[in-house]
C-alpha angles and dihedrals in degrees: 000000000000089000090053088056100042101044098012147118112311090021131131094229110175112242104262084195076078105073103057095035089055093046081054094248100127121111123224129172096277097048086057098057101108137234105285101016122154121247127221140184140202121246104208131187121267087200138079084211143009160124120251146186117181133199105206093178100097084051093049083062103052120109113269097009116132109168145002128191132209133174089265097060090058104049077130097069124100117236123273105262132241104186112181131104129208133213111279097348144096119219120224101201115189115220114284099203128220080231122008109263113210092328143068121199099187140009099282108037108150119247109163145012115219115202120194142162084249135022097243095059098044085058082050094051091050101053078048091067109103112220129174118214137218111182113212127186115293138192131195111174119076103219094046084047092065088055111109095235092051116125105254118252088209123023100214093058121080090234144328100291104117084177158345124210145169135212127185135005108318105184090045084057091049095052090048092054088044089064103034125134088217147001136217132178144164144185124216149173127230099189121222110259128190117234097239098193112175096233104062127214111282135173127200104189120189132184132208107200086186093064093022079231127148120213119195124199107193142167100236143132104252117353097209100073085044089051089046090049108044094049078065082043098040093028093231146150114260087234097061098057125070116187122196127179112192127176113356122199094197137317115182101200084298089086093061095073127095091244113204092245091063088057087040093054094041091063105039087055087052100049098039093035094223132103119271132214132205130177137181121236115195093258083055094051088047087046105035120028120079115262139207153251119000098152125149111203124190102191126182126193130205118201131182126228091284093055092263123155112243105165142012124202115185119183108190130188113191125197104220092168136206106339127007111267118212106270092008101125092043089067109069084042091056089063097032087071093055098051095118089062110191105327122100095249102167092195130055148177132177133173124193125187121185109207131196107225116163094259128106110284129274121237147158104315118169106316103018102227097326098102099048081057098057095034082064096043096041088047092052105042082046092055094037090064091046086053091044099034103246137146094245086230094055091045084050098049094051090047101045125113105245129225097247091062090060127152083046124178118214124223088249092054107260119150106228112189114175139355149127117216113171081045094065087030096059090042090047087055094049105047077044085050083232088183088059095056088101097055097048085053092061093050091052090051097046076057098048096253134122120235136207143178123197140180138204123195108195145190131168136167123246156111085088096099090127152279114332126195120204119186119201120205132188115222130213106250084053101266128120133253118199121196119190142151099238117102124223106217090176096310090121095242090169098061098043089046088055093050098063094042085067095051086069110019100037089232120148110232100264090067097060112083121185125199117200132155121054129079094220098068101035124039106214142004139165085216110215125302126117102040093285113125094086094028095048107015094036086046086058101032084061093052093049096054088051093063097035078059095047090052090047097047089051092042093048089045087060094049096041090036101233145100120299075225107076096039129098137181126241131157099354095314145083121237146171119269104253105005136058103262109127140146118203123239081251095057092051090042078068105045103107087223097058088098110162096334090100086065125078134172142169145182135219130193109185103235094215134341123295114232111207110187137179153135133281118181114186116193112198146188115215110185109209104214089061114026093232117144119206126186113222100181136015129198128191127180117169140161113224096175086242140358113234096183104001082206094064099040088059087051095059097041097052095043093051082047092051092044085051092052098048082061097048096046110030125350128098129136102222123200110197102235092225098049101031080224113148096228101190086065101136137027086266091074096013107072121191121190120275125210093271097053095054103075119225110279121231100199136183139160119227094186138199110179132242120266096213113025116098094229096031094248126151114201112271112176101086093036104091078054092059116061105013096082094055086043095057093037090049087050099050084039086055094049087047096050090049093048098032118354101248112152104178133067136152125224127289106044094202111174090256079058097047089042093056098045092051107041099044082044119111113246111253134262128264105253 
């Protein structure tokens, strides 16, 4: 099939999402909202923590102003959700309000929605709202929020714990620690980061007083678990709310959540009868969007005589926030499984406590949980061979768990099914030149620079968020429409889709036209989040072009009177093995006895978690007048079961690493303890890396494919984010032991950082 091999499976095929978005034809959220819309803004809360009471009646007067909403004029709404249970616990989740009523809990709580006939009176109207303030206790910083003095984030609860569970055996952790040769641990901060994706949150919201029907145009990651969310919100029938995503310019897991402002938007629509228009600036995205990370790990290793690994002991505390975000205590769990990374560690504890503090709320960002995992386990096994004296790749190779064990179960309960760790860990040290290391330090050094070279090993758990359904059409004119839940952000859904419709249908990629995004059209759909689309949607898109084939094949064997046997596709028709007899997809679309046969449609449940693994090694320069890091040269080597468009898997790999970078070196979204004030607030004091600052990415896949997944796959689009931060902060940490022997640094290791470290550090000893 000359198609399959040309746009295929397996094939570089150039995005043909490309061409429109460059020639500035694509159409986000803010390019929908229609002539003569209305324009609202958000009122947030100056304070951490406070009583209010607000007079809305100077604002009401103001020119252009149509409507303003306080907590009061929606009594009616239903609570923000947070759906997700944990292992032998019961959440009490406190409520978690459309607009904040008489208390703030962080800087940023919403408190009114200002609707105009323009945006910049609606932000006049807004400073014009009178509010009296009474300012209560406030903490900001998770540890000191489980201390028994701590101002509590909410009055009614005995303190800040949200929750406290277990995973693994305990006692049996205990005993192997008991009878350890030796013992390492380490305590470490991920900081909490904010998601900073170029195309900010927006809502259109439109009523239609004929059908007494909402539709919502919204920038999100998926609009089928938002629709599903905001009937609870809105308290609607499902058949009076319509929810369509267009064009997204980036989500990172903090685009799949029912935002206030949707809600916001939905009734004042409703009550005005005009169209309504919302758009995120970047304070609202600091402010308002959940953020990630924020977790504080304590991890102890026991090892054996030989240096194996015999225990592992984890203890997590996870800031969750003010209020619980949907998927918010989830999080810290998802990585807590996969504390034991990569390494055969037959005994296992991990304790994971969610805590209130008077900050936005925390929530899914790139990875989930999965990279704070591997950033604790990388770090350790990275300080363990320092203590014991030991190369970290050596220390790594003896402690791996080995091919012939797969599939392997952790002591935490994860599934592995297939891997080969040494074997991406011995190409990723040939294309870094591993062996060389010590050459180019000497060359560093002759400059007056220091020199490092560090190496993650990851693992993570994805591509299972749930059941997708893909339907295939066949168009008259003989293309083919595809309609599924999943949600392109700048993945580049359209192009793999296609792929793997040619794999069974013999189509180039331009005739191949998806439709996503709108609840209308498609019935369901898990959205994307987790490194499912192509593990799960792809899953289902390829079962549902088999039988589409199948159909096609039966239909054209009535029309050309022969067996569907001897009949194969190629380039949109059906022939006749071995002679030119032939009939198109559009002369069968035609035929009056086609009937259903030009749908198909298939679903697809994961039946477990894919587990994609690999190897990054950073290299970097610190200069030690300064503090700055460089990197001066970046490995991946990863196994993603199978590759279905090496270019975009590229694309993915080398955005997640940027992303990761960005939190080793530079991000971190900082509250000032007294105020409560988030003061990174804005991309003046929040850097994120530039394109001089991510090293060029020498990627490859060394892949085993996956045991359970119909095309092999193993999710691909977190991964980047997961092991390049322990890779670059294993490699400063290694310039800093060698210079002087400093083993321990936070992220980000900002110059300030470096410069500190190195500058209140003793000299080291003669050796």
């Amino acid at each position: 099939m000359a198609q399959a091999l040309r746009f295929g499976f397996g094939q570089s095929v150039l995005r043909k999402e490309d061409d429109p978005l460059l020639r500035g034809l694509g159409r986000y959220v803010a390019d929908i909202a229609p002539r003569g819309t209305l324009h609202a803004v958000v009122l947030r809360s100056p304070h951490a923590h406070a009583r209010f009471q607000i007079d809305v009646g100077q604002a009401l007067t103001m020119p252009g102003v149509n409507l303003v909403l306080t907590g009061a004029d929606i009594n009616d709404l239903g609570l923000l959700p947070c759906s997700v249970e944990l292992p032998n616990t019961v959440l009490d989740v406190p409520p978690y309000p459309v607009l904040a009523r008489n208390e703030v809990r962080h800087v940023g709580d919403a408190i009114a929605f200002v609707v105009a006939d323009t945006r910049e009176r609606a932000k006049d109207a807004a400073e014009a709202i009178t509010i009296s303030w009474e300012e209560l206790p406030h903490v900001t910083d998770a540890a000191e929020a489980l201390e028994p003095a701590a101002p509590r984030v909410w009055a009614e609860h005995h303190d800040n714990l949200v929750f406290d569970i277990s995973l693994g055996d305990k006692a049996a952790t205990e005993r192997a620690f008991a009878d350890a040769v030796k013992l390492v641990s380490l305590t470490l901060v991920n900081q909490r980061v904010v998601a900073n994706y170029i195309d900010t949150r927006g809502v259109v919201a439109a009523y239609d007083a004929a059908d007494d029907r909402l539709t919502l145009t919204l920038s999100s990651q998926g609009p089928h678990a938002i629709w599903d969310a905001l009937l609870q919100v809105l308290k609607l029938p499902a058949e009076k709310l319509r929810v369509i995503t267009p064009d997204v310019g980036g989500g990172f897991g903090t685009k799949l959540f029912p935002y206030r402002e949707y809600a916001l938007a939905a009734v004042a629509a409703k009550r005005l009868c005009k169209s309504v228009t919302w758009i995120a600036d970047r304070s609202d995205h600091f402010l308002g969007d959940a953020q990630g990370r924020d977790n504080r790990t304590t991890a102890r290793v026991a090892l054996d005589e030989n240096h194996r690994f015999l225990a592992l002991d984890v203890d997590l505390v996870a800031n969750m926030g003010a209020y619980l975000s949907q998927f918010a205590p989830l999080i810290p769990t998802l990585g807590a499984v996969l504390s034991p990374g990569v390494y055969d560690i037959s005994t296992c504890h991990v304790r994971v406590r969610g805590v209130y503090t008077n900050t936005v709320p925390v929530d899914a960002y790139r990875g989930a949980g999965r990279p704070e995992a591997a950033y604790v386990i990388e770090r350790l096994v990275d300080q363990v061979a320092r203590e014991v004296g030991v190369a970290p790749d050596a220390l790594r190779r003896r402690n791996f768990v080995k091919p012939s064990a797969m599939p392997y179960q952790s002591a935490t309960g994860q599934n592995y099914d297939s891997g080969n760790f040494a074997a991406h860990l011995k190409r990723a040290q040939e294309l870094a030149d591993w062996s060389g290391f010590p050459k180019r330090l000497r060359a560093s050094k002759k400059s007056g620079r220091l020199r490092g070279i560090g190496l993650s090993t990851y693992i993570e758990a994805c591509g299972n968020a749930g059941s997708e359904t893909a339907t295939l059409n066949v168009e008259p004119d003989g293309a083919i429409t595809l309609l599924i839940g999943t949600q392109s952000t700048g993945q580049g859904h359209a192009t793999a889709y296609a792929q793997i419709v040619a794999d069974h249908l013999g189509l180039p990629p331009e005739r191949v036209h998806l439709v996503q995004g709108d609840t209308d059209r498609i019935n369901s759909g898990i959205g994307t989040g987790g490194s499912s689309s192509i593990p799960c949607g792809g899953a289902s898109l390829a079962g549902a072009a088999e039988k589409l084939a199948d159909n096609l094949k039966r239909l054209a064997a009535e029309a050309l009177e022969v067996s569907a046997d001897d009949l194969e596709i190629a380039d949109g028709t059906v022939r006749v093995s071995g002679t030119d007899r032939l009939i198109s997809f559009a002369a069968l679309a035609q035929r009056p006895d086609a009937g259903g046969r030009l749908t198909a449609a298939h679903s697809f449940t994961p039946p477990q978690a894919t587990y994609p693994n690999g190897t990054h090694i950073a290299e970097v320069e610190v200069d030690p007048g300064t503090g700055e890091s460089r990197i001066v040269g970046y490995v991946v080597v990863d196994d993603f079961g199978a590759t279905l468009n090496p270019l975009l898997l590229a694309g993915q790999v080398h955005g997640g690493t940027a992303q990761g970078v960005g939190q080793a070196l530079m991000e971190h979204a900082v509250y000032d303890a007294d105020s409560g004030q988030l003061v990174t607030a804005s991309l003046m004091d929040y850097p994120v890396p530039r394109a001089n600052e991510v090293p060029a990415i020498e990627f490859e896949t060394r892949n085993v494919p996956c045991r359970h997944n119909p095309l092999g796959v193993k999710g691909a689009g977190e991964a980047g984010a997961i092991g390049s931060c322990p890779a670059v902060m294993n490699a400063i940490i290694d310039a800093l032991w060698r210079a002087r022997r400093i083993s321990h640094l936070d992220m980000p290791a900002t110059p300030h950082r470096v410069w500190l470290a190195l500058n209140t550090a003793s000299p080291p000893k003669p050796h």
